[in-house]
SELUMKE-720357 format. One record per residue (C-alpha): x, y negated, z; residue in one letter. Coordinates in steps of 0.05 Angstrom, whole numbers. Layout:
% SELUMKE-720357
<node><east>X</east><north>Y</north><up>Z</up><type>a</type></node>
...
//
This chain:
% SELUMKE-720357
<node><east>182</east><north>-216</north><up>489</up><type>x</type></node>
<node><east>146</east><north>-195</north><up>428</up><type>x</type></node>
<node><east>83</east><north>-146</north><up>437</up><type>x</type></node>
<node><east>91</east><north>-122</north><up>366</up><type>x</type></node>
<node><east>12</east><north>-97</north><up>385</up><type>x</type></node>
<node><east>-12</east><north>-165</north><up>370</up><type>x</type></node>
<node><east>8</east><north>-166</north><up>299</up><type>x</type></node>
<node><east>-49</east><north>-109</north><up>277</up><type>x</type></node>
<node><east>-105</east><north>-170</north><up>296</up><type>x</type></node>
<node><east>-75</east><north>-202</north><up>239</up><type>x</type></node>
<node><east>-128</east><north>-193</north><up>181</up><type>x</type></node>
<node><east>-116</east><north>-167</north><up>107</up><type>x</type></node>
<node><east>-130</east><north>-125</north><up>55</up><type>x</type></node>
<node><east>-100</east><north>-72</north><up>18</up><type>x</type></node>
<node><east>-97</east><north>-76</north><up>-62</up><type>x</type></node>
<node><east>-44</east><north>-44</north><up>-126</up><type>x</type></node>
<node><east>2</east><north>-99</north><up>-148</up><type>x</type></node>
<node><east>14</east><north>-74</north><up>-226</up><type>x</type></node>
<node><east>69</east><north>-108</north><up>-277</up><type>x</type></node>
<node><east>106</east><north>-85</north><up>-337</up><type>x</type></node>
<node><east>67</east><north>-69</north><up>-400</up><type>x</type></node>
<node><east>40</east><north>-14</north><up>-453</up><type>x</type></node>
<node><east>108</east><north>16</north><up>-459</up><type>x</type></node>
<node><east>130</east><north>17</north><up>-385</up><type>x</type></node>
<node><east>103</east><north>-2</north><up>-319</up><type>x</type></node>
<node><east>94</east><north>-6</north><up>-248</up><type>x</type></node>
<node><east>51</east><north>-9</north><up>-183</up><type>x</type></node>
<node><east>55</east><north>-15</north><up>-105</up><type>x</type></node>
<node><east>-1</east><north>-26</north><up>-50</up><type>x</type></node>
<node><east>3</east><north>-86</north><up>-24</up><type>x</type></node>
<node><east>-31</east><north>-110</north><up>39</up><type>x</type></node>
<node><east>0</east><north>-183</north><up>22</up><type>x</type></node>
<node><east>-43</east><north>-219</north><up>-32</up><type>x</type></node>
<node><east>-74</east><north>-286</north><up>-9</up><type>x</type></node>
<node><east>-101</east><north>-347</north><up>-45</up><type>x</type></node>
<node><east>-59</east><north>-414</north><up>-31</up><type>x</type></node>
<node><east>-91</east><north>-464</north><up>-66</up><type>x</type></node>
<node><east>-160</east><north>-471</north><up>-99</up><type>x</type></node>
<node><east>-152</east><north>-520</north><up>-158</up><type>x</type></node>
<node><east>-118</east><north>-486</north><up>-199</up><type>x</type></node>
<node><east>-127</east><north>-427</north><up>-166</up><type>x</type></node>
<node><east>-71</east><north>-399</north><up>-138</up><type>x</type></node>
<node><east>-44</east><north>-332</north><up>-105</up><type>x</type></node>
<node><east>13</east><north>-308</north><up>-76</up><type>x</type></node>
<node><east>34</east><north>-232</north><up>-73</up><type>x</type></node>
<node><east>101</east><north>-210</north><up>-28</up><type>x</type></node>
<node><east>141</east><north>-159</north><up>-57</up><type>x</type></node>
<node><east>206</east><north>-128</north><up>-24</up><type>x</type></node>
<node><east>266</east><north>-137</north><up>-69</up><type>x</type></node>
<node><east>273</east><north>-71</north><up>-70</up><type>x</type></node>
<node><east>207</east><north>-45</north><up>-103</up><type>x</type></node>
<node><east>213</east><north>-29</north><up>-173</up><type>x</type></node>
<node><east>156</east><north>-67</north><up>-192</up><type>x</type></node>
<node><east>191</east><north>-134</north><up>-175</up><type>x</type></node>
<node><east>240</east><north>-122</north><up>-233</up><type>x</type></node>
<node><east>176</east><north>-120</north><up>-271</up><type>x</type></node>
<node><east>144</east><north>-185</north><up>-245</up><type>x</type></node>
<node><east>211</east><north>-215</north><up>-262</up><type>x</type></node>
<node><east>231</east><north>-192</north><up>-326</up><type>x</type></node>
<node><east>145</east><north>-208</north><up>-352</up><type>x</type></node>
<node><east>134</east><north>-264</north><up>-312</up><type>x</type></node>
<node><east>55</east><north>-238</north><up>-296</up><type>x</type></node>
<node><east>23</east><north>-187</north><up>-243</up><type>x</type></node>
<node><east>-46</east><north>-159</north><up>-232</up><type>x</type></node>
<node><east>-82</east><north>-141</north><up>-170</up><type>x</type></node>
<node><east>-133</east><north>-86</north><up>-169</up><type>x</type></node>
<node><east>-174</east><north>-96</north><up>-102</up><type>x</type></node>
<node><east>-188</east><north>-31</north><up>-70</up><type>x</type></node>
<node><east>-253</east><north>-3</north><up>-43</up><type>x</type></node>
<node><east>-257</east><north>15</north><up>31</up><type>x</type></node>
<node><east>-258</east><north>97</north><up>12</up><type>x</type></node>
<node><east>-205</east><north>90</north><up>-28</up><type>x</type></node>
<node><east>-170</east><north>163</north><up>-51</up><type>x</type></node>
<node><east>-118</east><north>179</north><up>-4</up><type>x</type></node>
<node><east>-76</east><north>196</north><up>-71</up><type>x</type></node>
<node><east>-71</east><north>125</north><up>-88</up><type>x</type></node>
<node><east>-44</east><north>111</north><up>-23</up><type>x</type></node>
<node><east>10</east><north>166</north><up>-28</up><type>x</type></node>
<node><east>25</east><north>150</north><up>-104</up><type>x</type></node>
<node><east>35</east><north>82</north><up>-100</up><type>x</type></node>
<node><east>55</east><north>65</north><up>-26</up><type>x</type></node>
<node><east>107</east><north>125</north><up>-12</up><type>x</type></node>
<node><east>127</east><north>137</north><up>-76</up><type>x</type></node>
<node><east>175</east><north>105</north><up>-119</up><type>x</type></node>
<node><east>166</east><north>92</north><up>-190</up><type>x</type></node>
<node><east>240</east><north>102</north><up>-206</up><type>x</type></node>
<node><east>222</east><north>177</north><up>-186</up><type>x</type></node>
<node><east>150</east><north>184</north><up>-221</up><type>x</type></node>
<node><east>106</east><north>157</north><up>-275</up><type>x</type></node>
<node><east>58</east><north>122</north><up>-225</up><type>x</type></node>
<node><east>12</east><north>102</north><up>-276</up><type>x</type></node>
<node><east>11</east><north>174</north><up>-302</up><type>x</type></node>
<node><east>-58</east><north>209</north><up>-308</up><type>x</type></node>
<node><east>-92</east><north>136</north><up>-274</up><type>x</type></node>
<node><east>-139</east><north>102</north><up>-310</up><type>x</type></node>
<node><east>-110</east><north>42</north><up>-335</up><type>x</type></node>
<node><east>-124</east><north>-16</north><up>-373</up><type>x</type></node>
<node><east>-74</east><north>-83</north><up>-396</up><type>x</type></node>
<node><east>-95</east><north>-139</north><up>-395</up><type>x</type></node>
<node><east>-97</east><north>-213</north><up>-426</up><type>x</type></node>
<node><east>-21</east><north>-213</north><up>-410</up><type>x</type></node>
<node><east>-11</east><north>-141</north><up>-421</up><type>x</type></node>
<node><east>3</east><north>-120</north><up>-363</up><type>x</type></node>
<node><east>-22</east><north>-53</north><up>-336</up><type>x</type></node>
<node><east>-84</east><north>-60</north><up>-293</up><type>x</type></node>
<node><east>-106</east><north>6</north><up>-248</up><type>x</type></node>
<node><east>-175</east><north>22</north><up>-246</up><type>x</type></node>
<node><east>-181</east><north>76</north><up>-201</up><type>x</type></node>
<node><east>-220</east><north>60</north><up>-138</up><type>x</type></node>
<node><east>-221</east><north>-23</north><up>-151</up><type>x</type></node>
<node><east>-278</east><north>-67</north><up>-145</up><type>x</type></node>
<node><east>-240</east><north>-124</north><up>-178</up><type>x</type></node>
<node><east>-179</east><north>-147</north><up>-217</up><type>x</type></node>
<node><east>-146</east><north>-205</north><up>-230</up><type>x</type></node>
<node><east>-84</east><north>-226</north><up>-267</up><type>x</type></node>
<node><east>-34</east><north>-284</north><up>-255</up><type>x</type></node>
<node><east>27</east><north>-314</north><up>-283</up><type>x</type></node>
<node><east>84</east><north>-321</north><up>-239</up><type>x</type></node>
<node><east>91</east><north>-407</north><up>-228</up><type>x</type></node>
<node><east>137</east><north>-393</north><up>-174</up><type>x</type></node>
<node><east>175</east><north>-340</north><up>-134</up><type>x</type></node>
<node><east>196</east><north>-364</north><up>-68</up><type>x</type></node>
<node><east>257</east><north>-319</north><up>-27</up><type>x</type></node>
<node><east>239</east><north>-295</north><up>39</up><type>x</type></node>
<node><east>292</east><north>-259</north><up>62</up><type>x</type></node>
<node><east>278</east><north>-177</north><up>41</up><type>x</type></node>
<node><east>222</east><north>-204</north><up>-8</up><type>x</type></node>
<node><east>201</east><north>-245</north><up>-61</up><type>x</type></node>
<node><east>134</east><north>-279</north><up>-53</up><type>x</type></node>
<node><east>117</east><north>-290</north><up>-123</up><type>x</type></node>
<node><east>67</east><north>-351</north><up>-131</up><type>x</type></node>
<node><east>22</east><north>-331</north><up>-191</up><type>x</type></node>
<node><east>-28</east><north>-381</north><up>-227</up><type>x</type></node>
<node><east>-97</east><north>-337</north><up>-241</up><type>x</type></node>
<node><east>-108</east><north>-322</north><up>-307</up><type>x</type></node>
<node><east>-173</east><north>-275</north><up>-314</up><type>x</type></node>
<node><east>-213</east><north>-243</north><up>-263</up><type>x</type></node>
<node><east>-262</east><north>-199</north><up>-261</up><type>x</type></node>
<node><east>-312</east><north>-159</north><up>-214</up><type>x</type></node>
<node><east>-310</east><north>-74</north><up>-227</up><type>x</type></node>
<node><east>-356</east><north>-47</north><up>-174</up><type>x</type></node>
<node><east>-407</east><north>-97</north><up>-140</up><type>x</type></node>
<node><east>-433</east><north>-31</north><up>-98</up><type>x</type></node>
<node><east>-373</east><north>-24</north><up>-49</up><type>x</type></node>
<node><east>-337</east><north>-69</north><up>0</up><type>x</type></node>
<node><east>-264</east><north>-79</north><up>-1</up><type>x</type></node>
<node><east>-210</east><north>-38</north><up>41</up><type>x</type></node>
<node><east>-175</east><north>-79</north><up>93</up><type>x</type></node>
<node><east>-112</east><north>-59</north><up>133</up><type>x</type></node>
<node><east>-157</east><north>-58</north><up>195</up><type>x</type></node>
<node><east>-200</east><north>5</north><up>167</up><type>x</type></node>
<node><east>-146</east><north>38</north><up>140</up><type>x</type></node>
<node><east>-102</east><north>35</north><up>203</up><type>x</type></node>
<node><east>-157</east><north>48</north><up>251</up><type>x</type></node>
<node><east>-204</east><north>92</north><up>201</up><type>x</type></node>
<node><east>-159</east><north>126</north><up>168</up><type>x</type></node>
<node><east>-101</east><north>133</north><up>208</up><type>x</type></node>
<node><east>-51</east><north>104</north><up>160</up><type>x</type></node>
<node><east>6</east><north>56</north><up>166</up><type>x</type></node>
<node><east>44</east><north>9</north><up>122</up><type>x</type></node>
<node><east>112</east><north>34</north><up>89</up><type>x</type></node>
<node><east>184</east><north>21</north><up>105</up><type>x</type></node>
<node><east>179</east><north>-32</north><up>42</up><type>x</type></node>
<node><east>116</east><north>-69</north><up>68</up><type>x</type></node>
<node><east>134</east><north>-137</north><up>96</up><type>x</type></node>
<node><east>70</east><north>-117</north><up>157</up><type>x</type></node>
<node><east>119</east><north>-51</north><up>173</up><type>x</type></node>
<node><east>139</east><north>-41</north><up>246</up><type>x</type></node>
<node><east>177</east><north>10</north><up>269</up><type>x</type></node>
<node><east>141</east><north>55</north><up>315</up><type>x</type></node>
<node><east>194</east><north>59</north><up>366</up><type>x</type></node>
<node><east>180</east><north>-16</north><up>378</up><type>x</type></node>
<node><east>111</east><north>-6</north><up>393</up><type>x</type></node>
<node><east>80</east><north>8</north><up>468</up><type>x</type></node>
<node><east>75</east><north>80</north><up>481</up><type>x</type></node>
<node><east>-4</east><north>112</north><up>492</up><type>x</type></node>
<node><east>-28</east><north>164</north><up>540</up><type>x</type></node>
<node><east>-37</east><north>235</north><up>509</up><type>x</type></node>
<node><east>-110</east><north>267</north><up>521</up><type>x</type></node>
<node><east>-96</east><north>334</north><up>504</up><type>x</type></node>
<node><east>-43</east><north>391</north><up>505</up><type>x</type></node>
<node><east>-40</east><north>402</north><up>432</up><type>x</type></node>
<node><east>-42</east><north>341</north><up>381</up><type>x</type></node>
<node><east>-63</east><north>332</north><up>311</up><type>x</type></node>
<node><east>-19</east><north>300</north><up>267</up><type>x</type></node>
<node><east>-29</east><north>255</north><up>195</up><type>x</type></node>
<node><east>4</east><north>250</north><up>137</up><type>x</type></node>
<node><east>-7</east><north>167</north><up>120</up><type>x</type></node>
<node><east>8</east><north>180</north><up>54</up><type>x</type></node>
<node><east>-53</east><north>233</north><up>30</up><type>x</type></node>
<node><east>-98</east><north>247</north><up>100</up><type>x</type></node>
<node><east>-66</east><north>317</north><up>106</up><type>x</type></node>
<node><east>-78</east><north>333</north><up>185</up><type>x</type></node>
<node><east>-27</east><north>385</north><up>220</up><type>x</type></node>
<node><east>-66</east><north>419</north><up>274</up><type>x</type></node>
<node><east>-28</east><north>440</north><up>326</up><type>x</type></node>
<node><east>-80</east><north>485</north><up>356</up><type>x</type></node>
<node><east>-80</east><north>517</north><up>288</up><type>x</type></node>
<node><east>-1</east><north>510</north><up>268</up><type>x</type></node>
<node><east>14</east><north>556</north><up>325</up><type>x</type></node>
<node><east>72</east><north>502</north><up>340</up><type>x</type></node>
<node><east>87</east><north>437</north><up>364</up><type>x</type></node>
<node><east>104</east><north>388</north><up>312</up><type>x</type></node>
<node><east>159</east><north>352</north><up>346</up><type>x</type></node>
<node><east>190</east><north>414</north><up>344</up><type>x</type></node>
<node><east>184</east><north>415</north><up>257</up><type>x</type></node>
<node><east>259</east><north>417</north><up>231</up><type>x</type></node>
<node><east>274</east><north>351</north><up>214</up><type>x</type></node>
<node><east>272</east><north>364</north><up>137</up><type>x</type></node>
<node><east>195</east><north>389</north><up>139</up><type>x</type></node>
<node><east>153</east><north>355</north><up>93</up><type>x</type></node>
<node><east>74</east><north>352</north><up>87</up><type>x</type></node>
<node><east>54</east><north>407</north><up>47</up><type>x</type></node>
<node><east>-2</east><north>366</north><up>7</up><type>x</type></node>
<node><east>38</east><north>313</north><up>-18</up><type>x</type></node>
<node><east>112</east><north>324</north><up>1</up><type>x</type></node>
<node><east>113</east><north>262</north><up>50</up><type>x</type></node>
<node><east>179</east><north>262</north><up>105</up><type>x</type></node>
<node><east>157</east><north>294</north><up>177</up><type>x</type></node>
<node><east>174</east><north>210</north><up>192</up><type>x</type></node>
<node><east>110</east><north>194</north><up>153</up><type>x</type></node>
<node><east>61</east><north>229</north><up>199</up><type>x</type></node>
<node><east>31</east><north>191</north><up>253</up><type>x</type></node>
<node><east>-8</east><north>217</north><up>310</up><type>x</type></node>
<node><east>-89</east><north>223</north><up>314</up><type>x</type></node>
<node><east>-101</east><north>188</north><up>384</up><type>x</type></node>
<node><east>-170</east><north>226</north><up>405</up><type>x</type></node>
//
């Protein structure tokens, strides 16, 4: 038996993996970014095959990693974890700079950034865990502390995305007493709440096609506000 439960005591953090360069590029969140060695210093980042950003890291051969601050915009979270960047300019209207390598490296709500050059990319079944060799790092914002997957599962309600190699599927996952008649809903993608106190109707019973009128997120990307 697996109490799927037990993996959320597993720590992280939560950062924007960038590639590509001036003329075109990428970015996802990424809860996956750990050093592996010290000397050189080493990283690795996993990426699902999938993600348009690992045709980037490919094709370049370098990433960055922007390390995000604990209030972290909701925005960022909906841009680049439930959005895909063969849809939208993700880098569009962010502020941006490239680095040594040229890669793009997003500013917006980071306390630090580093960039690597992929030494090694390693296949683990639905993603690549690309092994980069650090490059330049530096520290943004010495005045926050960083996000972790903790605080924004527990704080703020969100959850990791379908392409995330921490993703469960909720149906897996032990069912919790309600406390109340009427629930409260969350979009994990940009904090919108649906009230159903103030909705007038139960959101179970939201066509299946509904999406979050904020950000456009699936009725599958809400998650419920346990009170």
């Amino acid at each position: 038996m697996i109490a799927f439960e037990a993996l959320f005591n597993i720590s992280y953090g939560l950062y924007i993996v960038g590639s590509g360069d001036k003329n075109h590029g990428n970015g996802f969140i990424s809860n996956t970014v750990f050093q592996v060695t010290a000397e050189p210093p080493r990283f690795a980042a996993s990426c699902n095959k999938n993600n348009y950003t690992a045709g980037f890291i490919s094709s370049t051969g370098f990433f960055s990693v922007s390390v995000l601050r604990q209030d972290a915009s909701p925005d960022l979270f909906g841009r680049f974890g439930f959005r895909s960047g063969k849809d939208i300019d993700k880098l569009d209207g962010m502020q941006v700079k490239y680095g040594e390598t040229g890669v793009p490296i997003i500013l917006n709500d980071s306390i630090a950034c580093m960039e690597f050059t992929v030494v090694q990319t390693v296949d683990v079944g639905t993603h690549w865990l690309f092994i980069g060799e650090l490059l330049h790092a530096e520290v943004l914002d010495d005045t926050n502390v960083p996000m972790t997957y903790l605080y924004y599962r527990q704080m703020r309600k969100g959850v990791a995305p379908k392409n995330a190699p921490t993703y469960i599927d909720r149906s897996k996952l032990a069912p919790k007493p309600h406390t109340s008649v009427f629930k409260k809903y969350q979009c994990t993608a940009c904090g919108y709440v649906y009230d159903e106190v103030i909705e007038e109707k139960k959101f179970p019973e939201l066509p299946a096609d509904w999406i979050c009128p904020s950000c456009g997120s699936e009725k599958e990307d809400f998650v419920e506000i346990i009170t």
